[in-house]
MIBA-884912 format. One record per atom (N, C-alpha, C): x, y, z. Coordinates in steps of 0.2 Angstrom, whole numbers, plus 5000, padded with zeros to 4 digits. Each point is the difference from the previous one (the first is absolute). Layout:
! residues N
XYZ/...
This chain:
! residues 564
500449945000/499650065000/500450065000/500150044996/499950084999/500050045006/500350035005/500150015004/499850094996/499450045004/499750054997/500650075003/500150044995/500750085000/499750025008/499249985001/500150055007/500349965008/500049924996/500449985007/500650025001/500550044992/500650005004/500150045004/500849995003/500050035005/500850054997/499950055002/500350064999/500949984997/500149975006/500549974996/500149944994/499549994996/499949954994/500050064995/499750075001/500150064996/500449974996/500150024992/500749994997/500150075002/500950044999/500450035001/500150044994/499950075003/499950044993/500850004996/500050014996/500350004994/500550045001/500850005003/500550055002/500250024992/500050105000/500250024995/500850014999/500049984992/500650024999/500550055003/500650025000/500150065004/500150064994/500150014995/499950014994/499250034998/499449965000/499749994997/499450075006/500350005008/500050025006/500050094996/500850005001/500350054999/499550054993/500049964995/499650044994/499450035001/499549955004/499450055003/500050045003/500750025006/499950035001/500250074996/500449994996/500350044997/499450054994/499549934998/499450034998/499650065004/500049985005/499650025004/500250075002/500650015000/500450065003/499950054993/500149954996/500250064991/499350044998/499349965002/499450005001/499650055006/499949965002/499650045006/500350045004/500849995000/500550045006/499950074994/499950014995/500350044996/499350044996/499550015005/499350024997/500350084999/500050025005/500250104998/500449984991/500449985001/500650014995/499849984992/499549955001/499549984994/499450064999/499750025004/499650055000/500550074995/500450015004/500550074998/500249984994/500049934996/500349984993/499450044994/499449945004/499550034996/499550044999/500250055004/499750105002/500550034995/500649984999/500450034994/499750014995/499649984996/499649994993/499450015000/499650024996/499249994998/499949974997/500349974996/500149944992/500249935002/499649965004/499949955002/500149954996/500450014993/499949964995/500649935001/500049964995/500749964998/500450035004/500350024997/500850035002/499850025008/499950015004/499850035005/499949925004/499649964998/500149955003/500749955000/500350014994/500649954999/500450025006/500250094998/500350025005/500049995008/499450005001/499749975007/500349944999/500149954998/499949935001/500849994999/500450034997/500650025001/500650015004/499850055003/499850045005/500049955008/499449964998/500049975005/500549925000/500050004995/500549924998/500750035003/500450085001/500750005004/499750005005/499850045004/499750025007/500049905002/499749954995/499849945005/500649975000/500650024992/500649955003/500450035005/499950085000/500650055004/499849955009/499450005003/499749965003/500449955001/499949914994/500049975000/500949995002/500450044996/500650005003/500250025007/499750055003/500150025007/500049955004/499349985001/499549925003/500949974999/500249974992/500449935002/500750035004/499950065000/500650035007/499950005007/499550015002/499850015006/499749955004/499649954998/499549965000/500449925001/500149995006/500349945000/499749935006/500149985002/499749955004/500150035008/500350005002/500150025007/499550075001/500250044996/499550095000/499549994996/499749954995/499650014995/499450025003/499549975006/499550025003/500150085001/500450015006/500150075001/499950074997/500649974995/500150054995/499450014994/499549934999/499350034997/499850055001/499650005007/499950065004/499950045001/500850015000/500450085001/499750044993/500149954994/500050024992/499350025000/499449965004/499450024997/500050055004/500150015007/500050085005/500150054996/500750024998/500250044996/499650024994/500049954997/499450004993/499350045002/499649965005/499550035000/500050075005/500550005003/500050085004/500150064996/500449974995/500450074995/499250014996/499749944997/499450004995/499450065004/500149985006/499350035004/500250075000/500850045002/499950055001/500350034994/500249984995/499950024993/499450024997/499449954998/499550005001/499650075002/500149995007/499650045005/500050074998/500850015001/500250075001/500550034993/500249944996/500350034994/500650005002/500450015003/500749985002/500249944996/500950035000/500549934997/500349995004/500649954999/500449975006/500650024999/500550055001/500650024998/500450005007/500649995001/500450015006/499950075004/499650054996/499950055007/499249965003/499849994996/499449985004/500049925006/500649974997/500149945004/500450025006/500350084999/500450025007/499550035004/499450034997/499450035005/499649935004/500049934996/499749975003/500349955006/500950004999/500550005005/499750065007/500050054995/499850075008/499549995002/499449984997/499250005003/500349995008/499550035003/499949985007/499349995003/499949975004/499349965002/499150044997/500450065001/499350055001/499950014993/500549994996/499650024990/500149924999/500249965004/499749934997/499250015001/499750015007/499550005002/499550034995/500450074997/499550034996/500049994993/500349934998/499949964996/499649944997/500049995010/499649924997/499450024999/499449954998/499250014997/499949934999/499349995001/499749934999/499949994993/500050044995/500449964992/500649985001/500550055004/500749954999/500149935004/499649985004/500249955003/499449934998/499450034996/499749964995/500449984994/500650034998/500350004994/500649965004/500050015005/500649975003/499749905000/499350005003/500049955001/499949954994/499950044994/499649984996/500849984991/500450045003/500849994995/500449985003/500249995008/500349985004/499749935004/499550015003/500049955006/499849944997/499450014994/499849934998/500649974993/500250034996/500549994997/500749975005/500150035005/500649985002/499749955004/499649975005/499749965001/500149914994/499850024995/499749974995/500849975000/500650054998/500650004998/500549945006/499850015005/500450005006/499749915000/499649994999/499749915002/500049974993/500450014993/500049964997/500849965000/499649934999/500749965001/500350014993/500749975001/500550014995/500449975002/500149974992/500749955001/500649995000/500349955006/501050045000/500349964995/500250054997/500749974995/500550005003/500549974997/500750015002/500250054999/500450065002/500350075001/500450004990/500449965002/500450014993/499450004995/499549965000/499549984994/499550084999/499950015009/499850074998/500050044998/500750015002/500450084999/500049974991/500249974997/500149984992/499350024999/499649995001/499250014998/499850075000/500250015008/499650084998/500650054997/500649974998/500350074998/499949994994/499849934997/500050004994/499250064997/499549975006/499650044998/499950064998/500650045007/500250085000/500250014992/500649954998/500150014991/499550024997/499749954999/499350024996/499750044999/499750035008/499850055002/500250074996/500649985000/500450084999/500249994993/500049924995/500150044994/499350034997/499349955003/499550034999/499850094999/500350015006/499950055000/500550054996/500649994999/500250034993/499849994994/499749964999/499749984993/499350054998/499750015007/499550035000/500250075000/500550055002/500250065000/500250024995/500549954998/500150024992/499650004996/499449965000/499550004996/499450065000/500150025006/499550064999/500450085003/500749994998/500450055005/499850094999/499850004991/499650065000/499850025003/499149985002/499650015005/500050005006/500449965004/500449985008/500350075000/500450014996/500450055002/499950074999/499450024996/499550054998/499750015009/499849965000/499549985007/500450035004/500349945005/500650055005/500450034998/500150064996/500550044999/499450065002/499549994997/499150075002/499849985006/500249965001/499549975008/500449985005/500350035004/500649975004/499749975006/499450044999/499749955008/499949945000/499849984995/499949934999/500749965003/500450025000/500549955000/500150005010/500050055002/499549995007/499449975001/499849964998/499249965000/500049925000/500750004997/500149925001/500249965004/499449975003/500149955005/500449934999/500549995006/500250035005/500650034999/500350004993/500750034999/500150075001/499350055000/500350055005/500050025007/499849965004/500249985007/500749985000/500149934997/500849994999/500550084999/499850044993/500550045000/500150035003/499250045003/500150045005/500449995007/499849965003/500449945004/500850005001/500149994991/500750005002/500550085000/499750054997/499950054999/500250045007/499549985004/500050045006/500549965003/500349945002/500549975002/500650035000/500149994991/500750014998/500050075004/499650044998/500350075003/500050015006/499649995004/500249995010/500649985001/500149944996/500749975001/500650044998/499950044994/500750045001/500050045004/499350075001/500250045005/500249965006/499849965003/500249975008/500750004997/500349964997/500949995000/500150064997/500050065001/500450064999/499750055003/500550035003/500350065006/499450064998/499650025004/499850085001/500250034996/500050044997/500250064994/499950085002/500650025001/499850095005/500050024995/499450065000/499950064996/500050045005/500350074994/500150085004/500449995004/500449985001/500550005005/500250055001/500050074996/500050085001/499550035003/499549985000/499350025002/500050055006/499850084998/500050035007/499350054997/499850035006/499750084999/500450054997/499450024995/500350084998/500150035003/500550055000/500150065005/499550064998/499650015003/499450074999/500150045003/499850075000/500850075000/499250015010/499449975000/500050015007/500149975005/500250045004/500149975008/499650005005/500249945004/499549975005/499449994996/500149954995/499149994996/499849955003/499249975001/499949955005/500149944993/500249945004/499749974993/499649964999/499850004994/499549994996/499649895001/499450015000/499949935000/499350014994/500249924995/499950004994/499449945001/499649994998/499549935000/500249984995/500149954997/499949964994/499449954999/499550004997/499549965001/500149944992/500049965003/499949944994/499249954999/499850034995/499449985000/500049924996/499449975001/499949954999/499349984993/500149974995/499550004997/499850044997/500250084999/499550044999/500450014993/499350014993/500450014995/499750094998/500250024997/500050094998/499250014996/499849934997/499450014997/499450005003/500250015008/499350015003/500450055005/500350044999/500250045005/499650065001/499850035003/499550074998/500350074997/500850005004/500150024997/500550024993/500149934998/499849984992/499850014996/499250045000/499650014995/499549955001/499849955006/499749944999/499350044999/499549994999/499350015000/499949995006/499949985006/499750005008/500750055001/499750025005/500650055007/500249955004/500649934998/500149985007/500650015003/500350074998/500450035005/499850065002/499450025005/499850095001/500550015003/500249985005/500350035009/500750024992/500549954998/500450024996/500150044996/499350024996/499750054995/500050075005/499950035005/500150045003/500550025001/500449955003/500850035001/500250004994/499849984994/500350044993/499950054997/499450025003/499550084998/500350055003/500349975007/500450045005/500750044998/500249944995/500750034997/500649965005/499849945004/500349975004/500249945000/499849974993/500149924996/500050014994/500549974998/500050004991/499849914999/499649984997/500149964997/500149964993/500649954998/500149974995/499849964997/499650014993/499649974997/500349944995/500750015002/500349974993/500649945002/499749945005/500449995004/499849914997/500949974999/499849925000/500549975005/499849945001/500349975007/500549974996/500549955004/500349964999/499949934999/499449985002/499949934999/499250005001/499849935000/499250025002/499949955004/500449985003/499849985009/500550045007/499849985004/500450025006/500849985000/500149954998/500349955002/500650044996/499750004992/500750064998/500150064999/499350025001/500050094999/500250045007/499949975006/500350045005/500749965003/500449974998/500749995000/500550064995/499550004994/500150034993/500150075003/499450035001/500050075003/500650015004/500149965005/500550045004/500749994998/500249944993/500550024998/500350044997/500650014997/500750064996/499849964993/499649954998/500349974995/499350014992/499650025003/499449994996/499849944997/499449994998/499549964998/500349954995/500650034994/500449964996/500549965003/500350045003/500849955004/499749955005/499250015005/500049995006/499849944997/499649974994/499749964998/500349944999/500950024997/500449974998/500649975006/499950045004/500549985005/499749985006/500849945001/500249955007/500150025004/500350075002/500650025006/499650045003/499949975007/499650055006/500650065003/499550054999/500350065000/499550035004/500350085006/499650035001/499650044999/499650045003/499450044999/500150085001/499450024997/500050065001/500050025007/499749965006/499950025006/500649975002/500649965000/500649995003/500350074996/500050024993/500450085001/499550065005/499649995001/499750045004/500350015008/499949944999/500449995008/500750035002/500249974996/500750034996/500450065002/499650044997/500050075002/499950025007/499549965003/499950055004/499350005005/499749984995/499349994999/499649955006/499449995004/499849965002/499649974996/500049944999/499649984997/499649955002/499049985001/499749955002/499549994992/499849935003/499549984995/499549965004/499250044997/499649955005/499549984994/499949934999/499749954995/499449985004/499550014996/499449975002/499649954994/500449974998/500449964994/500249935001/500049964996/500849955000/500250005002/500650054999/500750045004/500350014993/500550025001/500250054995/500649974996/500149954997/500149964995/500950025003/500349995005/500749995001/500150084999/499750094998/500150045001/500350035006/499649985005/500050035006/500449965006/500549974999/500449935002/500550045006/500250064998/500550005004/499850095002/499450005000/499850075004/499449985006/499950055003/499549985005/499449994998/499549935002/499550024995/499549945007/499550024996/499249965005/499349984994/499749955005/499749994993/499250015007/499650044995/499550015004/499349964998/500049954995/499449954999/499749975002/500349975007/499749975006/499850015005/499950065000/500050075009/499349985000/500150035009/499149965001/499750095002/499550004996/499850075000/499349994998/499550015005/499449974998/499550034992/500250075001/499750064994/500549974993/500750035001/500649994994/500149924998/499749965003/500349944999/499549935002/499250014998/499749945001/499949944995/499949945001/500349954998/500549985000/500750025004/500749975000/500250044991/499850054998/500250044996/500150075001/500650054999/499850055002/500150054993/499450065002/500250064993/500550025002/500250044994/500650065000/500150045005/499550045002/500250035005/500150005007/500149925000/500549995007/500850004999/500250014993/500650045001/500050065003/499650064998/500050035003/499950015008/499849955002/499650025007/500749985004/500449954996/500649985004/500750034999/500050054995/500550044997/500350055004/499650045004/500450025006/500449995005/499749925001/500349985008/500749964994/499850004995/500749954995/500850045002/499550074996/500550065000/500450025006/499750005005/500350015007/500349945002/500049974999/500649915001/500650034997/499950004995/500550024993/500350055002/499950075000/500350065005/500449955004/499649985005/500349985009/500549964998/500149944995/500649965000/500550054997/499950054997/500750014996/500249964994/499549994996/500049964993/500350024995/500549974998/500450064995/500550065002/500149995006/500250085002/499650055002/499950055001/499850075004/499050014997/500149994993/499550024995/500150074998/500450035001/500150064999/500050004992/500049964996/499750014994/499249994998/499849975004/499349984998/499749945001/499550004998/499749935002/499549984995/500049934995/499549974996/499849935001/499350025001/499549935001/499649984995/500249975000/499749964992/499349945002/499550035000/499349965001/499849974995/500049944999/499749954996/499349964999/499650024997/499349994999/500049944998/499349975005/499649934996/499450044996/499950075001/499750024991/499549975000/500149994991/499249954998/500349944997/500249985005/500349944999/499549934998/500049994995/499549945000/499949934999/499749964998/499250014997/499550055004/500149985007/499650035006/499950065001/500050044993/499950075002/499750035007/499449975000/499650035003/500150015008/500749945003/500249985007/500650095000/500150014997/500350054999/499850095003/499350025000/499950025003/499650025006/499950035005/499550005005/499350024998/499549955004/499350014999/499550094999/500450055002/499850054999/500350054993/500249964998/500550054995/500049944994/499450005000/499849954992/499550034995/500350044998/499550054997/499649984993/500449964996/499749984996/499649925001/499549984998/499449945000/499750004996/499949945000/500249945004/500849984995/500149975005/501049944998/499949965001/500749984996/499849935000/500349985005/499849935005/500249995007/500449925000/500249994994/500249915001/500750014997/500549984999/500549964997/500049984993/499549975000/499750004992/499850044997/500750044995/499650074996/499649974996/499949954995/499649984996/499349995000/499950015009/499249995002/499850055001/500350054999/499750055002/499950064993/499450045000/500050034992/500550065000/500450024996/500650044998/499950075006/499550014998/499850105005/500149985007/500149905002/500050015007/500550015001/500349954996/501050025002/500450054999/499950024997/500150104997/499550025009/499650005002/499850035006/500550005005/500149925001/500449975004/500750055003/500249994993/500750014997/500050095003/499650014998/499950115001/499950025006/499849955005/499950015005/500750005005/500249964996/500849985005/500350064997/500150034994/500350054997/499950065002/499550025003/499750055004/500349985008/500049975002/500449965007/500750054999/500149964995/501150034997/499750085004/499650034996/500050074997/500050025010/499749975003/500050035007/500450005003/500349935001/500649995003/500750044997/500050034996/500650044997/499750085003/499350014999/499850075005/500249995005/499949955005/500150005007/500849984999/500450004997/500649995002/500150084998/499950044994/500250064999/499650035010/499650005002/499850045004/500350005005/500349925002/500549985003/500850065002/500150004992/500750025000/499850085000/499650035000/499750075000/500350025007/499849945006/499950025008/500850005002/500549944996/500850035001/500150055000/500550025004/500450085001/500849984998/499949994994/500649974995/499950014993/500250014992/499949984995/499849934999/499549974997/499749964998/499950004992/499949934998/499950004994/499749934999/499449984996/499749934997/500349994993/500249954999/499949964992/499749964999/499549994998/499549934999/500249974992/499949925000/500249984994/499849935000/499549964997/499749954999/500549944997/500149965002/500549924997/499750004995/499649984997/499749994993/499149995001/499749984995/499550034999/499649935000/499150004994/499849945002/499650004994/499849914999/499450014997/499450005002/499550024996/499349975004/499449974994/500349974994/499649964998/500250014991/500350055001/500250044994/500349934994/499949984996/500149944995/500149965005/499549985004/499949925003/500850035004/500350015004/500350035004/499950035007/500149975004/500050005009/500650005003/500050065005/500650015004/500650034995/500449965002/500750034998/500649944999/500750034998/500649935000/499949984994/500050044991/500049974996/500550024999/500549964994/500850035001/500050064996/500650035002/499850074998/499950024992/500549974995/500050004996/499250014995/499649955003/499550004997/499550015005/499950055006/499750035002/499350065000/499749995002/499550074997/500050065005/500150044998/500050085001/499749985007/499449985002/499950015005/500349965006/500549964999/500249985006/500950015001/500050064994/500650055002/499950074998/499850024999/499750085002/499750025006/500650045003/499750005010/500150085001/499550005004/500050085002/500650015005/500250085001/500550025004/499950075003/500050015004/500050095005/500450025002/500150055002/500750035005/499750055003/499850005006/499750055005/500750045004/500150075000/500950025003/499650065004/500150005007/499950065006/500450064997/499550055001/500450095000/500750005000/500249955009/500850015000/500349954996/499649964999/500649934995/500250054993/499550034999/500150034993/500550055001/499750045006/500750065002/500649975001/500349935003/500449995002/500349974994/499849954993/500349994995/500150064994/499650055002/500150064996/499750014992/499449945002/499649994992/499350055003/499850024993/499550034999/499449944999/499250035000/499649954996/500049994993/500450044998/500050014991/500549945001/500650005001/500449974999/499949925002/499849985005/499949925001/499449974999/499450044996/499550004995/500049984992/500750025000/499950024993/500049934995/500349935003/500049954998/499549945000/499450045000/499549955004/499649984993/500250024994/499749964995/500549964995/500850015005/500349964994/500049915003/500349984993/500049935002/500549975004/500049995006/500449975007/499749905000/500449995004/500049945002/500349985007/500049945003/500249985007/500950034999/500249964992/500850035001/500050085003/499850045000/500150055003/499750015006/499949965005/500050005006/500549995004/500649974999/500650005004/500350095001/500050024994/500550045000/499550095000/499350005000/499750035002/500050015007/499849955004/500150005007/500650015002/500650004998/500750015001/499850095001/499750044996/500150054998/499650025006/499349995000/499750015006/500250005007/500449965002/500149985006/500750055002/500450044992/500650035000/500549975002/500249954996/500549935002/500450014994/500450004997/500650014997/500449954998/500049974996/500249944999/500649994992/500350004997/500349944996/499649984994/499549945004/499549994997/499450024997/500050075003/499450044996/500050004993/499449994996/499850014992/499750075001/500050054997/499650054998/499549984996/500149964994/499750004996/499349955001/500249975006/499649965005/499750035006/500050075000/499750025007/499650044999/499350004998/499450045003/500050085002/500450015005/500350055003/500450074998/500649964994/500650014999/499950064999/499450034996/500250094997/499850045008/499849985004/499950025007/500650025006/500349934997/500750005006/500750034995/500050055007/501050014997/500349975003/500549965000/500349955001/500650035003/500450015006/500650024999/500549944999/500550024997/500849974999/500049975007/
């Protein structure tokens, strides 16, 4: 008799079928070239409107390197002992990049792999959302799952390594067969489209990856680099002058195309607008940053080297605020921020992000203006130690804004000072309709405009010369070609996430005591500047005398007479 399938017992099962290790590795490499790589297929076929033939070949192409360049990778990396793990890691990667590509329009280039090295808890936080962790479950946990419990069959190592590297062969003449084949159009493509070449999952994590590596690794093995080593105060023909303390404000996020005073359509600079009517701020309308994240535009600011050199170079060298110091100068920086990208390293400095202040700071996040509320009791530390010497040159505090730092515009500013509504209130710009993010976004930018008032009104109440500089890291998007936030590489970036606003607010005596008129440090506020002339303008302001001063880099220059 026939013994019926439902007596058996579990173990009578027959034993699933263990995969080749080859035959393993291909699918997953499908799967990666495929599904890991949806943004980058979309971005292929938004290029065109002509759907035709050629447009499909090309696709199909297209996709045949992407699956060898892939399939080769796989027979590198992918081996018995790490094959599980390393699946994993590939789909995490894959489907993390795809989401926030997707989401936000971003590529993966080494300045964005060093912002996501920076991230710190609380812009992780204002990251996460219940699509990324459905996408998470749904690219990652069941895929990797699926991946992680199939058996596979052990070869002998020699018989392995012979297989897959023959494969990687394959793979790779494939894939030159195919490039020569359609090299015209490949090469048409990524030569107009360079972002694409950012989009390839996971090769550019890898580059990026190794990118950021390589370069840490040579600054660390090589020595501090002193600039201005002549660095002193002008001699100015008055005596007993008191001296002078300078604000530097580094703003966050804010791009000039919604500044008020700009030219934007809304007023979201009044308080600002006033003090310009006043004849007490000039603002620069014609300003680009150095980078378009944090991570390289405010290192970039504060170096000697500009935006060209700083891009290309290994060798950590100092700052504009080590020549400040330099001289003479005391210097603090108070971040309500990250922290200030290795700038602020060997000056006195405090990060005020986590102060427990029930008004300036609820939910374990605090506004901007709990630097200010802490900036006296800083200043008087600083004094009392004797930082730098006497101070008898002066003193610059550089305040670092969390701005409109996003997605989370909205966490940005206080419940009373949201003028525009409704906003949008999630993480996910895409859920929300365009005017809310734009609300969002205006409401913080109006936040800036206050916080730079009450720092002018601040420095009104010193019985000292005073002076503010305000000046934005870089800028952002808000939806503009399927474009969010910011971090596109600069190259092929848009206008609005490097054209940043800029002001200079200077007291009666600042100005008495540098010997400029308003005609005179006015008079540049519509030519074309950049970050590069931020090092060596502030040299001028602060009346520091350097070596390394460019005139033809300082804002300033037709202002100051420079003595021998």
């Amino acid at each position: 008799m026939t013994p019926n399938s439902a007596d058996r017992s579990p173990s009578d099962a027959p034993a699933r079928r263990p995969w080749h290790p080859l035959s393993l590795l291909l699918v997953l490499a499908l799967w990666l070239s495929t599904a890991g790589n949806l943004p980058l297929w979309r971005a292929l076929w938004a290029l065109t409107d002509n759907h035709g033939l050629r447009t499909s070949l090309g696709l199909l192409g297209f996709g045949l390197i992407v699956m060898a360049a892939t399939t080769v990778l796989l027979s590198l990396l992918v081996w018995p002992r790490w094959r599980k793990p390393v699946g994993v890691v590939l789909l995490l990667v894959a489907v993390a990049n795809s989401y926030f590509m997707h989401t936000y329009g971003v590529v993966i280039d080494p300045t964005m792999m060093a912002n996501t090295v920076q991230t710190d808890v609380r812009e992780v936080r204002d990251l996460l959302s219940w699509s990324l962790l459905a996408v998470l479950a749904l690219g990652v946990v069941l895929p990797g799952w699926w991946w992680w419990r199939q058996p596979v069959q052990q070869l002998p190592t020699r018989r392995l390594l012979g297989r897959q590297l023959g494969l990687a062969g394959l793979a790779l003449l494939l894939m030159l067969v195919v490039i020569w084949a359609s090299f015209q159009d490949l090469a048409s493509t990524m030569r107009n489209h360079k972002s694409l070449r950012y989009m390839l999952n996971p090769f550019n994590t890898i580059y990026a990856s190794t990118r950021l590596v390589v370069g840490q690794t040579a600054q660390v093995r090589l020595p501090l680099q002193p600039i201005g080593q002549d660095a002193a105060l002008a001699r100015t023909s008055g005596a007993g002058e008191a001296p002078p303390l300078i604000v530097l404000v580094v703003g966050e996020t804010v791009r000039a195309a919604n500044f008020g005073l700009g030219g934007y359509e809304r007023d979201t600079t009044p308080q600002l607008r006033q003090l310009q009517g006043s004849g007490e701020l000039a603002y620069f309308s014609n300003v680009s940053s150095c980078g378009t994240n944090t991570q390289v535009s405010v290192p970039c600011m504060f170096s000697h080297l500009g935006r060209e050199a700083n891009a290309k170079n290994d060798i950590p060298y100092e700052n504009l605020l080590d020549v400040l110091q330099r001289a003479g100068m005391q210097v603090l920086w108070l971040d309500n921020q990250s922290g200030c990208k290795g700038v602020c390293d060997r000056i006195p400095n405090a990060s005020t992000r986590e102060l427990k202040d029930p008004v300036l700071c609820p939910d374990g996040e605090c506004f901007d203006e709990i630097m200010l509320r802490v900036l006296p009791e800083r200043l008087a530390q600083l004094e009392k130690a004797g930082a730098s010497g006497s101070g008898s040159a002066g003193t610059v505090v550089v305040l670092h804004q969390m701005g409109n730092h996003g997605p989370a515009y909205y966490k940005r500013t206080p419940p009373d000072m949201k003028v525009y509504q409704p906003e949008c209130r999630t993480n996910v710009l895409q859920n929300c309709p365009p005017q809310e993010i734009v609300n969002a976004y205006d409401n913080a930018v109006r936040y800036t405009d206050h916080l730079l008032s009450q720092t002018v009104r601040w420095l009104k109440s010193q019985p000292r010369p005073t002076a503010m500089l305000y000046v934005s890291d870089h800028g952002e998007s808000l939806g503009e070609k399927g474009l969010y936030l910011h971090g596109m590489p600069f190259v092929m970036a848009p206008k609005e996430q490097t054209h940043v606003p800029m002001a200079l607010w200077l007291s009666k005596p600042m100005q008495s005591q540098l010997g400029w008129d308003g005609a005179c440090w006015k008079k540049q506020v519509a030519e074309a500047v950049s970050h590069d002339h931020y090092f060596h303008s502030v040299l001028t302001l602060a009346r520091v005398k350097t070596r390394m001063h460019k005139p033809e880099l300082d804002v300033f220059s037709a202002c100051a007479s420079r003595p021998a």
